[in-house]
N, C-alpha and C positions, 0 to 999 in steps of 0.2 A: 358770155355773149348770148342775149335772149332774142334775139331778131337778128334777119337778112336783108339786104336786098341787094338786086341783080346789077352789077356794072357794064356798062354797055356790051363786053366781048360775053355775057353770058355768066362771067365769074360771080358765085357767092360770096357777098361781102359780110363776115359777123359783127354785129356792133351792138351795145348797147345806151340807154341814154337815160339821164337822173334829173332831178333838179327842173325848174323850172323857169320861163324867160327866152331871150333873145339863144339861139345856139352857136354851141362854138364844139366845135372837133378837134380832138386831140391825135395830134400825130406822131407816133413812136418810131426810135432811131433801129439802130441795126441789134442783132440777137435781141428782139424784145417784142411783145405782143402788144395788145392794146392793155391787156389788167399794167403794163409795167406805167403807163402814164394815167392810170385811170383814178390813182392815190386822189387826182387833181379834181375828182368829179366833185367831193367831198364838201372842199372848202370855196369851190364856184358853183355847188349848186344852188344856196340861196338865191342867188341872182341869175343864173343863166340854166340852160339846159344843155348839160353837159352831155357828149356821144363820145365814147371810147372805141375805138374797133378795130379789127385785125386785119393787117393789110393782108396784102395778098398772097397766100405762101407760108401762110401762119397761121398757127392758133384753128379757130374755129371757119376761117374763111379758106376758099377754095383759090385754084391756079390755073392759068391758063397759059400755056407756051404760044407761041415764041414773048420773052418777057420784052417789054419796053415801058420806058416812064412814062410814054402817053396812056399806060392801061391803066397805071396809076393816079395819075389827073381824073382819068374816067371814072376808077373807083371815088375817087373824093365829089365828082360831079353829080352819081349815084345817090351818096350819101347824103347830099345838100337837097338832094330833091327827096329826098326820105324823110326828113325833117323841115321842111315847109318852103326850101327854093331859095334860102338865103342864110349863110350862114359864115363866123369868124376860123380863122382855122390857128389852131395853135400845134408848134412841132420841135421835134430835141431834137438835135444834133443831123444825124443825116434826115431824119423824118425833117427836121427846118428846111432843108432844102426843097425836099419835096413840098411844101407848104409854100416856099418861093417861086417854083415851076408853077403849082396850082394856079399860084398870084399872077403870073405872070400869062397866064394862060387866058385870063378872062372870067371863071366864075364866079358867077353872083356872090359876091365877098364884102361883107362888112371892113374887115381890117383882118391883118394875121400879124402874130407875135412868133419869135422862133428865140430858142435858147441854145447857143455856143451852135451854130453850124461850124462844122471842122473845114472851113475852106482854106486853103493853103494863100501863101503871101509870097514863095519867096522861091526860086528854081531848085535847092537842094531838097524844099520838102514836097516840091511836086515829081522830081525825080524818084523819091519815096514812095510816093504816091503810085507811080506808074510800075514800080517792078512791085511793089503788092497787087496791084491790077493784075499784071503778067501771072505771079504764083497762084493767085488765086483762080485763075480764070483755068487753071493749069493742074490746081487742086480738085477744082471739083469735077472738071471734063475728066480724070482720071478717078473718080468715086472714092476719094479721098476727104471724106466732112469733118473728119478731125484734125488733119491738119490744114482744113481753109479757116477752122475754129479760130486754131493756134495765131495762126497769121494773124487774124484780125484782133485777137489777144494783145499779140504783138505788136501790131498796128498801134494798139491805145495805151502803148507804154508799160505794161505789166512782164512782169520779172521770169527769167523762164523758170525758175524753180516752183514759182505761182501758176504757171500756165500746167507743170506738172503735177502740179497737183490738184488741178483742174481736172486732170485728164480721168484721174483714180478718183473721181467723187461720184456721187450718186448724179448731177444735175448735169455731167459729160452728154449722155444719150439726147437728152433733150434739147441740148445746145446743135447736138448734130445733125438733130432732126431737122432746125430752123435755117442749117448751116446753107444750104441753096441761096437761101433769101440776099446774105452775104453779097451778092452778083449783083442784086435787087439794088441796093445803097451803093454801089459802087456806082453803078451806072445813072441814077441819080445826082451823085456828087458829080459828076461826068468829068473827070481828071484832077477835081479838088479846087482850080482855080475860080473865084470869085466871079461869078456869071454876071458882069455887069451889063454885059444891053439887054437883059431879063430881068435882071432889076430896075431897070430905068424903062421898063413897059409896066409894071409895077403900078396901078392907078388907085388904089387905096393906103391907109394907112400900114405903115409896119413899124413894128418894134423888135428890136434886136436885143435881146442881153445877153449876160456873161456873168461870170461867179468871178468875184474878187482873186476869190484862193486858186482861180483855173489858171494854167500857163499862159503867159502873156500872149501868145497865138492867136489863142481862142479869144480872149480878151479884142487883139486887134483884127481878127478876120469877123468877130459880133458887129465893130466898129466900122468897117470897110462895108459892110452892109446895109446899116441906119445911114451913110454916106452916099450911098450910090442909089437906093431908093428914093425917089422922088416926095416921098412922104414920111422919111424915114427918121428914128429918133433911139437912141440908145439909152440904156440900161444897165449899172453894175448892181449886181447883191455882194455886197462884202460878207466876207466868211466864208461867201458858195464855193462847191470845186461844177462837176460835170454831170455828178451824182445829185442833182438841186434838189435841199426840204424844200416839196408839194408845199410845206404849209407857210414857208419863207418867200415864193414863188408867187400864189394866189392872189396875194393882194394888188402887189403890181401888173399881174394879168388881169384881173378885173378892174383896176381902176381905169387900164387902158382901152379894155374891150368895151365899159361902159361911156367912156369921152371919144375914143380915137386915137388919143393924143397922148 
């Protein structure tokens, strides 16, 4: 990340930007920086001016307590004004959500695209939902970052003899580091359920997709999304799982970011 700039509450935001054209922001999900969605600068730079950055609480960008998602809105409000006062915003998984709060918030927004936001459909998996809130909120007050790790490990379905051996790797520490952020996505997803009177303030374009190969969840909480947004239109990539090729990805975010539609 080769440049800053300040978000409203004072926080350094790191980000950088490539490529040339209209801009668009990439927003990355939980344990992830901005280098983890920045693959995407690559194959949408011809056409756009791609900004990768690190939210808050990461990477090369700074924090500021007490956390709430409004400082996040402000970080992306910051950034839009850092790159010329208008821009699209694209975001994985819980970063989508936050890409949907943005939207819904009112910034000068072209359109936004989001890929698999994990929002829940159905009461046994928001009951799941809410005791990882619980451990987690539980973990980290008790300075505990490897196992709020674990949890969220857990949370996205990996196996504990893989989360164990997670533990014994060299990339453990660095996962721990980030582990706070954790709190950050949670409270963004705000209980998992499908924010619909937020989407349906929603006044620009969105695009929601989903990978063919993802669990039908994710498949239909993508859908409950393109549905509930007022401008809203959906997207499978067959083959894709959660893990989306950048270079499988690009075309149908650019074709979108360049019509709307």
């Amino acid at each position: 990340m080769d440049k800053k700039t300040l978000s409203q509450d004072g926080t350094p935001i790191a980000y950088q930007r490539t490529g040339q054209g209209p801009a668009i922001i990439l927003v990355s999900g939980a344990m992830s920086t901005g280098a983890t969605v920045a693959p995407l600068a690559g194959p949408l730079g011809g056409r756009f001016s791609v900004v990768s950055y690190d939210r808050r609480g990461r990477g090369a960008s700074g924090d500021t307590a007490p956390y709430d998602v409004a400082r996040e809105v402000e970080d992306l409000a910051a950034l839009i004004d850092a790159v010329g006062g208008e821009a699209s915003l694209y975001g994985i998984s819980s970063g989508g959500a936050l890409v949907l709060e943005a939207a819904a918030s009112g910034l000068p927004l072209r359109s936004v695209a989001v890929y698999e936001v994990p929002f829940t459909l159905d009461d046994t998996a928001a009951k799941e939902r809410a005791e990882y809130t619980r451990n987690l909120t539980g973990a980290l007050a008790e300075g505990r970052p490897g196992d709020a790790v674990a949890l969220f490990l857990r949370l996205t379905g990996m196996a504990e003899e893989m989360i164990e051996g997670a533990r014994n790797s060299p990339m453990w520490p660095g996962m721990e580091t980030i582990a706070p952020s954790l709190a950050y996505d949670d409270a963004v997803l705000a209980g998992g359920a499908v924010p619909r009177e937020r989407l349906a303030a929603i006044g620009v374009p969105v695009l929601s997709v989903a990978g063919g190969a993802s669990p039908e969840w994710l498949r239909e909480a993508a859908r409950a999304v393109a549905e509930t947004a007022p401008q809203g239109s959906y997207r499978m990539l067959e083959g894709q799982t959660h893990m989306v090729d950048p270079n499988a990805l690009a075309p149908v975010l650019a074709d979108f970011f360049r019509s709307g539609t």
